[in-house]
TILUMTOR-209697 format. One line per 4 residues: for each residue x, y, z of N, C-alpha, C, CB. Coordinates in nm, 3 decimals. Each point is the difference from the previous one (the first is absolute). Glycine has a CB too. Layout:
REM TILUMTOR-209697
X:Y:Z:X:Y:Z:X:Y:Z:X:Y:Z  ...
//
This chain:
REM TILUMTOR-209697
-7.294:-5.546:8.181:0.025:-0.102:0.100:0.148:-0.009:0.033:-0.200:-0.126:-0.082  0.273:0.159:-0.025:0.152:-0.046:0.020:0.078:0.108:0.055:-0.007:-0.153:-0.189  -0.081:0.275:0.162:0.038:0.128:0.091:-0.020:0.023:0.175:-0.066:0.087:-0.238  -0.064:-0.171:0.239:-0.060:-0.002:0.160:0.096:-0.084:0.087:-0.260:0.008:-0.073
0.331:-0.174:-0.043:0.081:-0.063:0.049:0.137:0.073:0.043:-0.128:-0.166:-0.123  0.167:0.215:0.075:0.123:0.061:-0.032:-0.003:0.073:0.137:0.013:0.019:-0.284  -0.087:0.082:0.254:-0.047:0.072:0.151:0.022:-0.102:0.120:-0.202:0.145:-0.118  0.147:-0.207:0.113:-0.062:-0.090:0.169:0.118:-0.064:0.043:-0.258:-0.083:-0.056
0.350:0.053:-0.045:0.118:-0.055:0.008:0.091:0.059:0.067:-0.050:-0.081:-0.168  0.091:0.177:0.078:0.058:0.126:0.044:-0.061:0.057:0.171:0.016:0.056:-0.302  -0.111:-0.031:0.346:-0.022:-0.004:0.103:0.079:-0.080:0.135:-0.180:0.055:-0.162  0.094:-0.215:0.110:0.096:-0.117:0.073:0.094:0.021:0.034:-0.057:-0.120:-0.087
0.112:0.121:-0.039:0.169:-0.021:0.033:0.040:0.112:0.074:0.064:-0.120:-0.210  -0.112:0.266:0.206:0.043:0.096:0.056:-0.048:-0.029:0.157:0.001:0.153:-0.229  -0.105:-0.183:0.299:-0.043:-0.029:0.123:0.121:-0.090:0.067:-0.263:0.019:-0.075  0.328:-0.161:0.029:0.052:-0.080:0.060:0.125:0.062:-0.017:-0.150:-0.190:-0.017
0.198:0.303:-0.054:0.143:0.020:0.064:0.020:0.159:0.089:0.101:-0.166:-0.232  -0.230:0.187:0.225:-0.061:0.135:0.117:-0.002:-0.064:0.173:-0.213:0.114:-0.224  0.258:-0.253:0.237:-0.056:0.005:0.106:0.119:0.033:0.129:-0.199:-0.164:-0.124  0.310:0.169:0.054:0.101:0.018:0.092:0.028:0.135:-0.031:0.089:-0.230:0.024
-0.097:0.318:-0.040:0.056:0.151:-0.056:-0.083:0.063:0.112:0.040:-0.001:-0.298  0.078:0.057:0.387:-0.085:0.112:0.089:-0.056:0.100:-0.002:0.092:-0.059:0.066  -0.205:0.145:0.002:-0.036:0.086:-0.061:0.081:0.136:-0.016:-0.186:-0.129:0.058  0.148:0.204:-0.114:0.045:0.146:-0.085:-0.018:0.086:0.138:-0.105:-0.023:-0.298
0.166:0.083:0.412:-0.014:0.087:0.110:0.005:0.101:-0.051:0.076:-0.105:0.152  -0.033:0.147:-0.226:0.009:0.150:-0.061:-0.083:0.061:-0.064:0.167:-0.042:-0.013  -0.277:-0.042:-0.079:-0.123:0.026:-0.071:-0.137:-0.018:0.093:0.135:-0.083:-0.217  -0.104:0.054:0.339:-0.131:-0.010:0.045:-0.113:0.016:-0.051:0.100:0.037:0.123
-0.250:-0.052:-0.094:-0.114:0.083:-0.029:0.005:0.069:-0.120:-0.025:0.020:0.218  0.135:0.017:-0.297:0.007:0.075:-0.100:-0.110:-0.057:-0.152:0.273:0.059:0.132  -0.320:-0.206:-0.085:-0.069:0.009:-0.153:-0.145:-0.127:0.033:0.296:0.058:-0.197  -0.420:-0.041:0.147:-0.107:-0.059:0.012:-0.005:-0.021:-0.120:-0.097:0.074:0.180
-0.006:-0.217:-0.153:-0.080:-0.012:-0.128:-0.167:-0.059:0.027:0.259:-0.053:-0.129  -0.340:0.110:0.099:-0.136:0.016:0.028:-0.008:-0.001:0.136:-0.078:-0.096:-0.196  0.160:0.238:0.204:-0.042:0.062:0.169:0.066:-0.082:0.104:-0.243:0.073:-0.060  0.282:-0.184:0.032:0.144:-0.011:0.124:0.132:0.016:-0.042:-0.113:-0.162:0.114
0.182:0.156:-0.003:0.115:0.016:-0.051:0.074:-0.168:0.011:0.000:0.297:0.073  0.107:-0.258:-0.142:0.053:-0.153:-0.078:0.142:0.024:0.081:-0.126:-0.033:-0.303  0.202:-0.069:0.325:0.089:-0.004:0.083:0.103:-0.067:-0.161:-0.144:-0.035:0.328  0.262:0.146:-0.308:0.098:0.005:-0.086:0.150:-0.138:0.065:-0.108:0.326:-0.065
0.149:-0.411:-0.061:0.081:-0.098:0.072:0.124:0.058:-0.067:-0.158:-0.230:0.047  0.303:0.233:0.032:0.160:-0.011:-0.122:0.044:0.161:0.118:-0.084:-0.113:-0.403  0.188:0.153:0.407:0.101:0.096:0.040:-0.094:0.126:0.018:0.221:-0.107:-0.132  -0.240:0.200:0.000:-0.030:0.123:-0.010:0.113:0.078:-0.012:-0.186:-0.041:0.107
0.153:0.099:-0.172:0.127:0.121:-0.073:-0.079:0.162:0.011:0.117:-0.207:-0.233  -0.003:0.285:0.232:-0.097:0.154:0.054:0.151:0.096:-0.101:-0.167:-0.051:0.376  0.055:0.167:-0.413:0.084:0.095:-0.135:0.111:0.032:0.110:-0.209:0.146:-0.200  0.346:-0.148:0.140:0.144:0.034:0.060:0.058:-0.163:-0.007:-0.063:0.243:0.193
0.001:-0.308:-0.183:0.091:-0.163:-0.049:0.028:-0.021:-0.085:-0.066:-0.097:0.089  0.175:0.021:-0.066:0.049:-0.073:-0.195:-0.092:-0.093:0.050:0.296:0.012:-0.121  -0.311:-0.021:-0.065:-0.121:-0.081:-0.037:0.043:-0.162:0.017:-0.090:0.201:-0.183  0.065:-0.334:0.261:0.060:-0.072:0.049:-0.028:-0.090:-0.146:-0.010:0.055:0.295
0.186:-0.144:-0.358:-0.046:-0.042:-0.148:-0.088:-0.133:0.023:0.230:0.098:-0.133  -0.340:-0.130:0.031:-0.028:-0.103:-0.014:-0.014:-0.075:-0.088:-0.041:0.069:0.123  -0.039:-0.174:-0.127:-0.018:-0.115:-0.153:-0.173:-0.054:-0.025:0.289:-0.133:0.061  -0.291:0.178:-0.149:-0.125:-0.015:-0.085:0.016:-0.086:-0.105:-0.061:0.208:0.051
-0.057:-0.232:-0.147:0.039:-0.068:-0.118:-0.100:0.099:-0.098:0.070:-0.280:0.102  0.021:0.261:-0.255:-0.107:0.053:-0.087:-0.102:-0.084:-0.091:0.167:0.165:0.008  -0.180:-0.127:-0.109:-0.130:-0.115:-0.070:0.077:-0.127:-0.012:-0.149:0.170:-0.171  0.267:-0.193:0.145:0.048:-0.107:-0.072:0.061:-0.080:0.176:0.077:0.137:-0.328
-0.101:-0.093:0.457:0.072:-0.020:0.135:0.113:-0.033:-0.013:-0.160:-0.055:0.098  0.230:0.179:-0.187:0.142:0.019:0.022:-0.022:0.064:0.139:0.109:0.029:-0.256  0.020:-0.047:0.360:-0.020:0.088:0.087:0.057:0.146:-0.034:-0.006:-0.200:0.149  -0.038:0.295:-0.074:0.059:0.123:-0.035:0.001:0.070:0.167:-0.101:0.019:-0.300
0.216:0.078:0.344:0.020:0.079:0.102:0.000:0.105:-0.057:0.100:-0.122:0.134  -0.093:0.242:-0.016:0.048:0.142:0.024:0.107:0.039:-0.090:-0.056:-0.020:0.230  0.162:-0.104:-0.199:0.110:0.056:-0.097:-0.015:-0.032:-0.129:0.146:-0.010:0.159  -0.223:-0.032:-0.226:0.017:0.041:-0.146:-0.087:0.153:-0.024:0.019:-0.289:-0.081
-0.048:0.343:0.170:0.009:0.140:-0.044:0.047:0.099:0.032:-0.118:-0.060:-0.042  0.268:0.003:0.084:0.136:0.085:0.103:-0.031:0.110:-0.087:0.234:-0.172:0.089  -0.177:0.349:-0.031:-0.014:0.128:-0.029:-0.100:0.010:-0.080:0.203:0.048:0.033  -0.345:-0.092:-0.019:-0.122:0.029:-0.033:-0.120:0.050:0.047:0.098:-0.118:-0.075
-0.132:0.242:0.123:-0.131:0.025:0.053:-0.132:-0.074:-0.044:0.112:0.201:0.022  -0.194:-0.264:0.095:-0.042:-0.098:0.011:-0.169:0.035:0.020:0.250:-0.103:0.081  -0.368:0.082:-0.119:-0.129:0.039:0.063:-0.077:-0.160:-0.015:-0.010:0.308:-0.079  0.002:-0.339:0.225:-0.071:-0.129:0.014:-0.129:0.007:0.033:0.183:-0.088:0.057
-0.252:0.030:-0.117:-0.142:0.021:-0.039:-0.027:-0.146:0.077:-0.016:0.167:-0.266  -0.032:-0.244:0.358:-0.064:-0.088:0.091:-0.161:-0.011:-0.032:0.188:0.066:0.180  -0.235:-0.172:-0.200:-0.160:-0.007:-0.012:0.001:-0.153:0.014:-0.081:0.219:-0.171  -0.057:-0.267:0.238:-0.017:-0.084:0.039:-0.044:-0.099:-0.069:0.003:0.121:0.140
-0.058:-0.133:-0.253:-0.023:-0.070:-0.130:-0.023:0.094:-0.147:-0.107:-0.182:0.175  0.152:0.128:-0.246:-0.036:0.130:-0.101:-0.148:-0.093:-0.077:0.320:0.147:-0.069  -0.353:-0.242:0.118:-0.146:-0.023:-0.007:-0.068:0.008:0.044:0.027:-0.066:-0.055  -0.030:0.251:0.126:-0.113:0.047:0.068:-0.032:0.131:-0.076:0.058:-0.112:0.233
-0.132:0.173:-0.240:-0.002:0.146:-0.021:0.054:0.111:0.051:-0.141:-0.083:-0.042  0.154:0.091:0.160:0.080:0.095:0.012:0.167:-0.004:-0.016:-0.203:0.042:0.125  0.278:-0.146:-0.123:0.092:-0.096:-0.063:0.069:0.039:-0.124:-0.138:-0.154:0.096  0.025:0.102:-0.190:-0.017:0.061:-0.095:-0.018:0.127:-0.049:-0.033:-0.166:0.028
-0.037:0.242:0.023:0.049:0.181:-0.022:0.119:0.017:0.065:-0.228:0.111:0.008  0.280:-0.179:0.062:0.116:0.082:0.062:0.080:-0.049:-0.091:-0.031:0.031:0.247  0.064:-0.110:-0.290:0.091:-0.054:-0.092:-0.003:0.047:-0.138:-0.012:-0.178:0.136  -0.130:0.208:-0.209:0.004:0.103:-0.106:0.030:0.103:0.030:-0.126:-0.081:-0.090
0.127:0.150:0.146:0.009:0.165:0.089:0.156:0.016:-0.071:-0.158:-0.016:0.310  0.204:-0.068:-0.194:0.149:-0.013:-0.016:0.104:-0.012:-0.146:-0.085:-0.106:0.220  0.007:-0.016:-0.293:0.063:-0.018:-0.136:-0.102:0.095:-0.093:0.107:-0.272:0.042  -0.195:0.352:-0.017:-0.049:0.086:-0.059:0.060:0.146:-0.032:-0.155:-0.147:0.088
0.190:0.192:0.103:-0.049:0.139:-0.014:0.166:0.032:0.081:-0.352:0.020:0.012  0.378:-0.089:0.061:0.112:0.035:0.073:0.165:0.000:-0.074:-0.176:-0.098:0.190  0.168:-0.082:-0.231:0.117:-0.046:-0.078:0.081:0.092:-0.131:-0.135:-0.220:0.074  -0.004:0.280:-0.142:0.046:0.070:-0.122:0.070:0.146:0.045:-0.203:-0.124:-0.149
0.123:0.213:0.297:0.083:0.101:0.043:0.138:-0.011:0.080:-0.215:0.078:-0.013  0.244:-0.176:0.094:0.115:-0.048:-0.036:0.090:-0.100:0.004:-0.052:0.149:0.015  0.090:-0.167:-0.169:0.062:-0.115:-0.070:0.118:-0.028:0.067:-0.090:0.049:-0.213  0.161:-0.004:0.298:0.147:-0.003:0.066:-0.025:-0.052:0.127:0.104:0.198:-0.113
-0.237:-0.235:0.141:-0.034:-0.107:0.151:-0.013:-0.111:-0.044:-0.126:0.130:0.141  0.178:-0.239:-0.096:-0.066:-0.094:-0.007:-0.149:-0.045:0.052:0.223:-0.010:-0.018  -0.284:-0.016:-0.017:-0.142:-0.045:0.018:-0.022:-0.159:0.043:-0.051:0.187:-0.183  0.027:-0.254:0.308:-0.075:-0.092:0.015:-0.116:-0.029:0.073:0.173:-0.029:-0.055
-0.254:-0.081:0.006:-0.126:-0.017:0.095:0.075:-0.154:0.043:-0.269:0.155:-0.131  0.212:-0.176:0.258:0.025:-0.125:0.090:-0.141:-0.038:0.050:0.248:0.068:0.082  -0.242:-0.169:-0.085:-0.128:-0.086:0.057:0.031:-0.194:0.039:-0.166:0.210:-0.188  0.095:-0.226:0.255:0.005:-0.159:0.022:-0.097:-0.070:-0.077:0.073:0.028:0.224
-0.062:0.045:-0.346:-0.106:-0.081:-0.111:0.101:-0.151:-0.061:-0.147:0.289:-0.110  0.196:-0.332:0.028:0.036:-0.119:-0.058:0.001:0.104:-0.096:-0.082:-0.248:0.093  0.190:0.211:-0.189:0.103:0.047:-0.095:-0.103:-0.027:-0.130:0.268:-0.068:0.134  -0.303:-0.038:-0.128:-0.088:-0.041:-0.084:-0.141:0.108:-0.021:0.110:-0.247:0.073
-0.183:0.311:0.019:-0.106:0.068:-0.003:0.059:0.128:-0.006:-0.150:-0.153:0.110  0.267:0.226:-0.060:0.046:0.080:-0.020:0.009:0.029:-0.108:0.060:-0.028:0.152  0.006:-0.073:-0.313:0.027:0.004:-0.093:-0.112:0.035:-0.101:0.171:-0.127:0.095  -0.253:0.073:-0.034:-0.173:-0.056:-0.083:-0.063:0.159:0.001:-0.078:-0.307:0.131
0.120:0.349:0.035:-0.062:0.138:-0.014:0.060:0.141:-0.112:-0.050:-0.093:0.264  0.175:0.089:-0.217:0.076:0.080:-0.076:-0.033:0.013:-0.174:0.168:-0.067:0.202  -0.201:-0.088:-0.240:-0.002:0.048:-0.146:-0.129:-0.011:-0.045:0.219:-0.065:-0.050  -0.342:0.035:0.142:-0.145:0.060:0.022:-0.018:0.128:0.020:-0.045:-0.177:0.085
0.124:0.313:-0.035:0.028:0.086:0.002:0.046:0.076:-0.019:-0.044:-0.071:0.042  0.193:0.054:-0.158:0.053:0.065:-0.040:0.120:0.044:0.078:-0.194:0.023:-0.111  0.255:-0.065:0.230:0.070:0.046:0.119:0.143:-0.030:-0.083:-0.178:-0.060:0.244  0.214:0.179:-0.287:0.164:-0.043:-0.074:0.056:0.127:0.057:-0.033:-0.142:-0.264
0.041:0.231:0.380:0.085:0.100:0.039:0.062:-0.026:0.098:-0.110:0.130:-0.080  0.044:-0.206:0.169:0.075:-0.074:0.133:0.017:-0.157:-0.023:-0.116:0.176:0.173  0.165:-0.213:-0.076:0.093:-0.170:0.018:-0.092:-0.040:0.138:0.328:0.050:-0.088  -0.481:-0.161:0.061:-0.001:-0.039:0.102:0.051:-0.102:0.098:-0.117:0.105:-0.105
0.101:-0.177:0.188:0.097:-0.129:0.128:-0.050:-0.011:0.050:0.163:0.010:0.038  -0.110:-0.131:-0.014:-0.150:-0.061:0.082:0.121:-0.072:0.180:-0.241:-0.138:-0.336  0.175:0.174:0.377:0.020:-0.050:0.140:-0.050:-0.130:0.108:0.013:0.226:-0.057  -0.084:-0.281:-0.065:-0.072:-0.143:-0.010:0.126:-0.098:0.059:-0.180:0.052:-0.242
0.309:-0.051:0.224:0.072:-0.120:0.005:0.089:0.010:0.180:0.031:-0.012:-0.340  -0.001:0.143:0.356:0.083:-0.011:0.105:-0.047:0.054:0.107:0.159:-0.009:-0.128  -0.244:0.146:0.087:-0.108:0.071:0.072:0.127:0.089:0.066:-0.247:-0.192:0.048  0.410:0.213:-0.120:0.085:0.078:0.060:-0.046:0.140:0.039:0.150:-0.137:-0.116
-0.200:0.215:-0.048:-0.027:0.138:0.027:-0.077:0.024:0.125:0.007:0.033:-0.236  -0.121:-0.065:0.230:-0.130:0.005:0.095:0.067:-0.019:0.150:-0.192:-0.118:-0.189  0.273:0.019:0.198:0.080:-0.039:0.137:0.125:0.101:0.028:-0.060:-0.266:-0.041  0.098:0.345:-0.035:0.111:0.103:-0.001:-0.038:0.129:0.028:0.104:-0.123:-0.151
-0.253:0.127:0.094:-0.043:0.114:0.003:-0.107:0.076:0.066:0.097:-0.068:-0.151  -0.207:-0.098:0.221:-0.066:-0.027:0.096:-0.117:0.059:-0.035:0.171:-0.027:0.150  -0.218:-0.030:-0.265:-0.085:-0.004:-0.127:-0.104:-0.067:0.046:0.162:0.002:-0.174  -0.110:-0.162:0.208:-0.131:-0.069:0.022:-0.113:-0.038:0.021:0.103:0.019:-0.003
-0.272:-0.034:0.012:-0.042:-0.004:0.032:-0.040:-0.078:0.065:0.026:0.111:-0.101  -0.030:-0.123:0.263:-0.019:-0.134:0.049:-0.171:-0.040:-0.025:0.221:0.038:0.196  -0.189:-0.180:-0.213:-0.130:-0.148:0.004:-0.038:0.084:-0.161:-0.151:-0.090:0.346  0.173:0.158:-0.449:-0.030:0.013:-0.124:0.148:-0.025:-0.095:-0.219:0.168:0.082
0.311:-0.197:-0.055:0.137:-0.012:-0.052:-0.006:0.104:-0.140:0.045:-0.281:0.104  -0.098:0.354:-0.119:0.019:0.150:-0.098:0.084:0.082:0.050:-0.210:0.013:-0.069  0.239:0.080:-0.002:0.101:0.131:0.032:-0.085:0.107:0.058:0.164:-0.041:-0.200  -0.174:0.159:0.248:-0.055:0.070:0.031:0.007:0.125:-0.124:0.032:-0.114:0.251
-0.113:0.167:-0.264:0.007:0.144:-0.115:0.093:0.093:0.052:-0.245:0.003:-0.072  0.349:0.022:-0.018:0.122:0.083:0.079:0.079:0.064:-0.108:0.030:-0.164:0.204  0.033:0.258:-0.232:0.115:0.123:-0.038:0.069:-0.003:0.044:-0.072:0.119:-0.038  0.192:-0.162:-0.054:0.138:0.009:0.082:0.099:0.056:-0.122:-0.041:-0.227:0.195
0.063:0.357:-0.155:0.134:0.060:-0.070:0.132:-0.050:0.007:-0.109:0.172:0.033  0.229:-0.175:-0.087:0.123:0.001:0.047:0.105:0.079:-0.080:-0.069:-0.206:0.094  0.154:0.250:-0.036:0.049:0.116:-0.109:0.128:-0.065:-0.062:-0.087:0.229:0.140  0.194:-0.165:-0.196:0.093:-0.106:-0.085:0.075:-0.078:0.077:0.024:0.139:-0.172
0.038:-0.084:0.296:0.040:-0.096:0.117:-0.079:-0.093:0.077:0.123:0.160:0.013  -0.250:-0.167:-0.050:-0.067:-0.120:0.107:-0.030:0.051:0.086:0.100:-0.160:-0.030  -0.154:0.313:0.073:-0.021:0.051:0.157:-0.146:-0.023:-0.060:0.209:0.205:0.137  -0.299:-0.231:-0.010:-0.155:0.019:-0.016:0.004:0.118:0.033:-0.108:-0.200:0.046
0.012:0.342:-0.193:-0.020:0.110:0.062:-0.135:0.003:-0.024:0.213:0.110:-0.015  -0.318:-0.178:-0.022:-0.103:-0.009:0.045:-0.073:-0.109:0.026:0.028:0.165:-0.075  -0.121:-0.187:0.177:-0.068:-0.109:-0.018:-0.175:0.050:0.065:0.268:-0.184:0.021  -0.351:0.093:-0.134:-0.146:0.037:0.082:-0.093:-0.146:-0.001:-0.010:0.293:-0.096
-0.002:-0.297:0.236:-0.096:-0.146:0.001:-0.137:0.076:-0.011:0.148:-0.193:0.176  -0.227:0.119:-0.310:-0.132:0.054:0.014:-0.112:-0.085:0.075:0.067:0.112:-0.208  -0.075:0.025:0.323:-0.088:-0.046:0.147:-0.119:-0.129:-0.075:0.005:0.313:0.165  -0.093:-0.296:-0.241:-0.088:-0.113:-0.039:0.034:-0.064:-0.157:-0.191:0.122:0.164
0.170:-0.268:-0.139:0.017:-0.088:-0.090:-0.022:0.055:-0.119:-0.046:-0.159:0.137  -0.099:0.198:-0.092:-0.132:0.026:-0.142:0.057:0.140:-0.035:-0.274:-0.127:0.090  0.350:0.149:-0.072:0.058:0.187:-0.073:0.090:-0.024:-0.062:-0.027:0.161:0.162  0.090:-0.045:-0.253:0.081:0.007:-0.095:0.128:0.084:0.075:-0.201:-0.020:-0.203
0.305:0.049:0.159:0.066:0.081:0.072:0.006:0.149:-0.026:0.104:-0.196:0.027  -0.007:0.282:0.060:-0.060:0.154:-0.031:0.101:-0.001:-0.122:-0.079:0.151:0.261  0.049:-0.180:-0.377:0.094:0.065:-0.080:0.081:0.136:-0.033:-0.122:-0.153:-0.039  0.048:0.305:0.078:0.049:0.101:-0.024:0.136:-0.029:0.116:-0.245:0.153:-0.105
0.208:-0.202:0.174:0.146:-0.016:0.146:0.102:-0.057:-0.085:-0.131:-0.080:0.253  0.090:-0.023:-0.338:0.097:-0.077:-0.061:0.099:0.037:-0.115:-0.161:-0.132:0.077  0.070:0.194:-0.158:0.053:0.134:-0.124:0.126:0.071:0.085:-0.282:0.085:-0.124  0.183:0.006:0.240:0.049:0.131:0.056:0.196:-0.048:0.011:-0.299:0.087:0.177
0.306:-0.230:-0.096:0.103:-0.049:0.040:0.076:-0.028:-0.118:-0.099:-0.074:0.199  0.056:-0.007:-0.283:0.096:-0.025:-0.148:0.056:0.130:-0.018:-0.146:-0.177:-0.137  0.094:0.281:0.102:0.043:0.106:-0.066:0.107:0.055:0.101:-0.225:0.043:-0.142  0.270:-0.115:0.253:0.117:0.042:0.114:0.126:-0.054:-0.054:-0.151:-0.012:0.215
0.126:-0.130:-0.313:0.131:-0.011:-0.040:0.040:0.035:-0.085:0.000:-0.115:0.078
//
């Protein structure tokens, strides 16, 4: 019950500060979920940009930015609750299979879950290779990065590389909600830095 709450909350609050954020022109059409497509809210960013900094919070909503991981190659892992299943594999995937090949990236997952369920999940799972954040408080990333999902206030499922300077050299919005991302794309690219 206190999980469903947590959720619905998290929702809320994400809807009422979605309502002024324009939409994403650059992502168009690029992503459905049960066969329509979902209209993306916040800037949009495209590989050849510095990565624009933002503020998140972690379990404890310290805030945290970009720059605390100045000259750090970066792989941002985006999912829309990690109390979904596919969410959840993507997020084991990552602190499973990816993090351990290589240890010299930083690893995060982002979501507009509450810090609190974030936390609950992580040590229900074992998630100790990456640092997740939650985007629950300011909704900066998502609005920087044009993440949003409009009238669902979630993030969209997304890959975002950055190399030790902050350039985006990859990014992949995965076209449907209900999918996972192409991981071999994602490997293929790590192994560039």
């Amino acid at each position: 019950m206190l999980r469903s709450l947590t959720f619905a909350l998290s929702i809320f609050c994400s809807m009422a500060f979605a309502s002024d954020i324009p939409e994403n022109t650059l992502d168009i059409g690029k992503v459905s979920a049960q066969g329509k497509t979902v209209t993306l809210l916040g800037k949009g960013v495209s590989v050849g940009d510095n990565a624009p900094n933002f503020k998140v919070v972690d379990g404890n909503f310290t805030p945290v930015t970009l720059d605390n991981y100045k000259g750090r190659a970066i792989l941002i892992s985006v999912v829309p609750s990690l109390d979904t299943g596919i969410c959840s594999l993507q997020t084991k995937h990552f602190n499973e299979k990816v993090a351990t090949q290589f240890p010299a990236v930083v690893m995060l997952t982002i979501s507009a879950d509450l810090p609190f369920a974030q936390k609950r999940f992580c040590k229900a799972e074992n998630i100790d290779k990456i640092t997740t954040l939650s985007d629950s408080v300011w909704r900066d990333f998502g609005q920087k990065y044009g993440l949003i999902i409009k009238d669902m206030g979630l993030l969209t499922r997304s890959v975002i590389i950055l190399d030790e300077n902050h350039s985006i050299i990859y990014k992949q919005l995965v076209s449907s909600l209900s999918t996972g991302p192409e991981y071999n794309s994602v490997i293929k690219k790590l192994k560039t830095l």
